[in-house]
N, C-alpha and C positions, 0 to 999 in steps of 0.2 A: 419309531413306530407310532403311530396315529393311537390318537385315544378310539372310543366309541364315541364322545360326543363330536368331535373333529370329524369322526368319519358321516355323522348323521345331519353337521354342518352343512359338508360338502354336498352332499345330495339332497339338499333345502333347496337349492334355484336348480333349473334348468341345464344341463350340462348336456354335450354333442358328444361325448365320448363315456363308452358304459362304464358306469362305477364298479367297477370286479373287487378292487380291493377294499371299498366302503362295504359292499354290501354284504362281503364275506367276513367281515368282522361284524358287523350288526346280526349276521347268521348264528355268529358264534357264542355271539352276548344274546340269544331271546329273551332271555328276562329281564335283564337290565335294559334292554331296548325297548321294551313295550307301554312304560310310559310315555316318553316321546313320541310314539308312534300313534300311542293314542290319543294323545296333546294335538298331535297333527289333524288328525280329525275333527277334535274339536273347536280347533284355527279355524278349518276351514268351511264348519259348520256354522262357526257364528260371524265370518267375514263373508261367507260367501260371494256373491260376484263382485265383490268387492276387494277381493283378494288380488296380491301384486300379479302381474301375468308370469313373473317368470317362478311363482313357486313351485314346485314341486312335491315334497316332502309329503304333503297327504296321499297326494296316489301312489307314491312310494309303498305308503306304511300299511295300506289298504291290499296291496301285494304279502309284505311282511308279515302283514296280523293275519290273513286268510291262510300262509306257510307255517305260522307258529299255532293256529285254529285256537286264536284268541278268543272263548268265550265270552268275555267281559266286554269287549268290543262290536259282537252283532249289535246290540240296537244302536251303539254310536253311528256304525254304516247304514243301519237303514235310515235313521234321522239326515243322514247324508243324501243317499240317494232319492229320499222322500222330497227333497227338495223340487223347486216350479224347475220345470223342462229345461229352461233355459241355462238354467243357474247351474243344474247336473250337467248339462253338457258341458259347460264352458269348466267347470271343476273334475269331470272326469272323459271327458273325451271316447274313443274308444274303447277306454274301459267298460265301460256300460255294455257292450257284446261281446266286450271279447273278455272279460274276467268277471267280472261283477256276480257271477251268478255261481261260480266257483269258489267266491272269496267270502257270499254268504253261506255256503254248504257249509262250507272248512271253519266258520266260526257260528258256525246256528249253536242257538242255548238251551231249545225246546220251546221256545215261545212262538206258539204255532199261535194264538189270536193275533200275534202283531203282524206276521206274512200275510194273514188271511185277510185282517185291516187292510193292509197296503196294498195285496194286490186287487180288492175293490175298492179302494178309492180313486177316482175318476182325476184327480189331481196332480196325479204321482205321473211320470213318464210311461210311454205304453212301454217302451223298449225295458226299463227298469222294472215293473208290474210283469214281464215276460219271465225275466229273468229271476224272479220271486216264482213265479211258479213252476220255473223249472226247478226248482230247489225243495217243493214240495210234491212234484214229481220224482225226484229222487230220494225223499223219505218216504216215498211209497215204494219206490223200488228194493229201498234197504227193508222196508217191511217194517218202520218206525212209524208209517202212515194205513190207516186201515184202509180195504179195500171200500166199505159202505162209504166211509168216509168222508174220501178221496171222489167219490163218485159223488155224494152230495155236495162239496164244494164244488164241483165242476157244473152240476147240475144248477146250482145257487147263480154261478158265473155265466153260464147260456141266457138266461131269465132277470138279470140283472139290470134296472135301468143305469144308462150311461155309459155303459161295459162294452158297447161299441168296437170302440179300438182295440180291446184284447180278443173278443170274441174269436179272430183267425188263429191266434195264440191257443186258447180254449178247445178248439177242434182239435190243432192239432196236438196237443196232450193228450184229448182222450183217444186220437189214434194209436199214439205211439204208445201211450200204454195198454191199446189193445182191449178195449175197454166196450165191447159189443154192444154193451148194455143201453149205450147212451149216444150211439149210431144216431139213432130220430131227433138228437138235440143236434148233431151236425147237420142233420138234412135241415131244419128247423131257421140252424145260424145263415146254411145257402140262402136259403129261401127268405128272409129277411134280407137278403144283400149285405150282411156285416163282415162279409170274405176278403182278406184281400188276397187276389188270384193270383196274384206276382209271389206268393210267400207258398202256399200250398196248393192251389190250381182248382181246379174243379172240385164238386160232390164228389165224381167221379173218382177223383185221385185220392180224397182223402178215405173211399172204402178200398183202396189199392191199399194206404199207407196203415189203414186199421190191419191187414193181414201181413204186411210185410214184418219181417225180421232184422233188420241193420242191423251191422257189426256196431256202429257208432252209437245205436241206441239204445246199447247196453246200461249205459247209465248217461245221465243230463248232467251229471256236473263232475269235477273231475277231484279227485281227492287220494293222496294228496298232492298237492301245488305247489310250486319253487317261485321263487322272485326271479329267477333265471332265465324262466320260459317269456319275460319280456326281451330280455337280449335282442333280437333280431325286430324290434317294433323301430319303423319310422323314426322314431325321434333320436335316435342312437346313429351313429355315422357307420359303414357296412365295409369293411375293408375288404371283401369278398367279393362286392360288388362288381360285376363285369360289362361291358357292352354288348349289345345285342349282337353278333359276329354272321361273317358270311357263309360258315354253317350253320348256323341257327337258320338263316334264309333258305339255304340250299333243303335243310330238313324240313321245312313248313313245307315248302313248293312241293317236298315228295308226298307229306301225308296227304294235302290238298289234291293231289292227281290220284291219287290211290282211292281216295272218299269219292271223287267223282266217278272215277269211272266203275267202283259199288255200286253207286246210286246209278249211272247211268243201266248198269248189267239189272238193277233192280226194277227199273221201270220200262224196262223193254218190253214190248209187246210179248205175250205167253206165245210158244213156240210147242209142235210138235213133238214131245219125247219120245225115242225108239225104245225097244226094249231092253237094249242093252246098254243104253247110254251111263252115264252117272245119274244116280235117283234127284233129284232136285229139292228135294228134303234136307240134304247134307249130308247122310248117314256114312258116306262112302262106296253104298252096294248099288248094283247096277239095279235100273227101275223094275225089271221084269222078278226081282228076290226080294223087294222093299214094297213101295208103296201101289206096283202096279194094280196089285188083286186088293186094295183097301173098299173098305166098306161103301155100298151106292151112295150115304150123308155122305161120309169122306173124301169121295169122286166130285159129287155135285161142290165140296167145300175147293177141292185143287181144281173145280174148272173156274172157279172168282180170283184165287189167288192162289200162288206156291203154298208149300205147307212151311218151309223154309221162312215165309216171308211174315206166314199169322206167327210161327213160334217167336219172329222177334217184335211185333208190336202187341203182342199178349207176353211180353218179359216181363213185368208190370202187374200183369193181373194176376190176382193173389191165386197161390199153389195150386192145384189138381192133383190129384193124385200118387201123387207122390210121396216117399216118406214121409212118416208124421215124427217129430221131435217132442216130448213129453212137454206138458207147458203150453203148448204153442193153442192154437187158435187155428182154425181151418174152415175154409166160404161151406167144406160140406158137413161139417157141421150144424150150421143152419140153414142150409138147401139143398136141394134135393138137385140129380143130375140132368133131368127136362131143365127146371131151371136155370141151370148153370151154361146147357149149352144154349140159349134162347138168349143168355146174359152176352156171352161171348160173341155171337156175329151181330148183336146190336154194339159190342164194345169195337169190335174190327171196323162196324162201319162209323162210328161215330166217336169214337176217342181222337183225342187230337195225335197227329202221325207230326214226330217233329221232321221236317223235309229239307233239306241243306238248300242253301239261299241260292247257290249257282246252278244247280239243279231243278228248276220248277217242273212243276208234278205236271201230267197229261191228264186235263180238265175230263176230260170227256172219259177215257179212261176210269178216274177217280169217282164221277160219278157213277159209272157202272160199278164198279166196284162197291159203292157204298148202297147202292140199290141192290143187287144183288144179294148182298148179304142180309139186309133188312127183310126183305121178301123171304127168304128163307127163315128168317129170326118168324115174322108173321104166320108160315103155317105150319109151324112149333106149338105157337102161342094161341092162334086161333082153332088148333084142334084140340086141345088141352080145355080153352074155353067155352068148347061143345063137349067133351069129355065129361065135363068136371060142373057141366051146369052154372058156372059162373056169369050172371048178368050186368056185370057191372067191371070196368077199368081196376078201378079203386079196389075189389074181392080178389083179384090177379095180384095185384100191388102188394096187397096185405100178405099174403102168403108167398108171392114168388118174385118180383124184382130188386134185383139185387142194384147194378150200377142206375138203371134208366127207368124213371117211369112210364105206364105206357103210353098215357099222353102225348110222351114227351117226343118218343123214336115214333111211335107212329105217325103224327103230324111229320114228321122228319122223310118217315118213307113217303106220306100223298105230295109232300112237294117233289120229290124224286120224280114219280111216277108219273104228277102231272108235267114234268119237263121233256120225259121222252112219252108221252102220247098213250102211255100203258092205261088206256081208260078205263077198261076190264075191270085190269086189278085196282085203279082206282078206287072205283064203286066199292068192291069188293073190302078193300081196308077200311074207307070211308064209314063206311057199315059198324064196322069193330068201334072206330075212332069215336062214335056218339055213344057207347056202352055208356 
């Protein structure tokens, strides 16, 4: 039988085959394995890229010490990961997204100036500085972090020079923690350009993602952690592994027909319903016991589109009316229901519709459709803003736009309107647009 140090030998280089039996004896020794493992770190802190290619043992032990929630060992990993871009990657590889942020939860000591340090210094990796704040995202979740706090450090991180690179990071924490307070700093970060779209998407998405609820985002880092849950990572050899087979083909080819011919049933020209047909909502009841007798809005909403078709590109738009969960956060809340529906057919027409590549959308179609509902969004909004004495864009904004400013869909509807000839309503919006 292998000692511990034999077994902590062996998993020093690089090996193609998972160490079960090393790692289960280093499992069984925690404490006698923990200076080693903190040796490991500090190997590879003071060799850095200089270090042999085929070691291993520090990313080992960086798994090890986040499983054993080595206290003694946070600031050795962040002096680790504090390291130039370069040097971290080439010493921790995937690690850096796929545990690192786990592996500083599971050994945090309470030294919150040293996270707050690292995650604004402009030095550090942005990937690494992510993963730092989600770890102080989840000592606020645990309720170890205040909510003032919490909300000042983020506010500090918006306004920051240099901060750049995190700033898409920055939003969206304070969506995900739901954090209403500090909406205007994400509008603040769009508007600056310091988004990147490919990660969280639009303004748009991130007031979706300020109301949503995920299963996943229950907590940001995961605690606690096994050396285990590497098992199946790339570098390990997968005896499980199989070939892509001629059911796997035969099964694409099915989902692929079934998706097209949705899409194709979904963009078919609107057709006639009898009264006794099936409701086109979904519900199951025939049209003349469901949606026939719906309201004159709700008539003029199913002559632009199904109602079928708004409930699934409004899946996204945070809740309506629906149960409320204690805790939670809700759009009515802080707006009112003129606004919420004036928000909604400005979102139908101008939220990005994601549309399957083999299916392209009927142009001409889409524009009606997104004109239509804009015009209807406008005399929501323009009667409100006779109502309500409102002389200015900016006095609407302040009090009722939620995803769009008005600027923004209104310029949206006079190109519309200038494309099919509607010069009327032109003039008509025109008018509003110079408030």
């Amino acid at each position: 039988m292998q000692s511990l140090q034999e077994a902590i030998e062996r998993i020093t280089y690089v090996t193609n085959k998972f160490p079960e039996e090393e790692f289960r004896l280093i499992e069984e020794n925690a404490e006698e394995a923990k200076p080693y493992l903190r040796a490991a770190v500090e190997r590879a802190i003071a060799e850095q890229d200089e270090l042999e290619d085929e070691y291993m043992l520090h990313f080992f032990a960086l798994f090890f010490l986040g499983q054993f929630q080595d206290k003694a060992a946070f600031e050795r990993i962040v002096k680790l990961a504090s390291l130039p871009d370069y040097t971290v990657d080439f010493l921790l590889g995937s690690a850096i997204t796929e545990g690192l942020k786990d592996i500083l939860y599971n050994t945090y000591n309470g030294n919150l100036g040293l996270l707050k340090n690292s995650i604004c210094n402009p030095e550090i990796d942005e990937y690494v500085r992510d993963a730092m704040l989600e770890v102080m995202g989840q000592l606020y979740l645990d309720g170890t972090l205040e909510k003032d706090d919490w909300q000042d450090f983020l506010k500090e991180l918006v306004y920051l020079e240099d901060a750049e690179d995190i700033q898409t990071w920055t939003a969206g924490m304070i969506c995900r923690c739901h954090l209403m307070e500090l909406l205007p700093e994400v509008r603040y970060i769009c508007k600056e350009g310091n988004l990147d779209p490919f990660v969280y998407g639009t303004y748009e998405d991130f007031v979706d993602e300020m109301f949503a609820y995920k299963e996943w985002d229950k907590s940001f880092c995961a605690s606690p952690m096994s050396i285990w849950e590497i098992r199946n990572w790339a570098t390990f050899e997968d005896p499980e592994k199989r070939e892509y087979t001629e059911k796997d083909r035969k099964d694409f080819e099915k989902e692929l027909k079934a998706m097209m011919e949705e899409s194709r049933q979904q963009y078919q020209a609107n057709k006639k319903i009898g009264r006794n047909d099936p409701c086109p909502c979904g519900s199951g009841k025939k049209y003349k016991h469901c949606c026939l007798n719906r309201s004159k809005d709700e008539q003029d909403l199913d002559a632009i589109e199904k109602a079928i078709e708004r409930r699934k590109y409004l899946e996204n738009y945070p809740q309506t009316g629906g149960k409320r969960v204690e805790g939670r956060i809700y759009l009515e809340d802080y707006f009112d229901s003129e606004s919420i529906a004036v928000d909604k057919r400005v979102y139908l027409a101008l939220h990005h519709r994601a549309i399957p590549i083999l299916v392209p959308e009927n142009q001409p179609l889409r524009q009606k459709r997104e004109r239509e509902y804009l015009w209807n969004a406008f005399c929501r909004y323009a009667e409100r803003m006779e109502r309500e004495g409102l002389q200015t864009n900016e006095e609407y904004d302040k009090k009722y736009s939620i995803h769009y400013r008005c600027k923004t869909w209104l310029y949206q509807l006079l190109a519309r309107l200038e494309d099919a000839e509607e010069f009327e309503q032109y003039d008509e919006v025109l008018e509003y647009y110079k408030k």
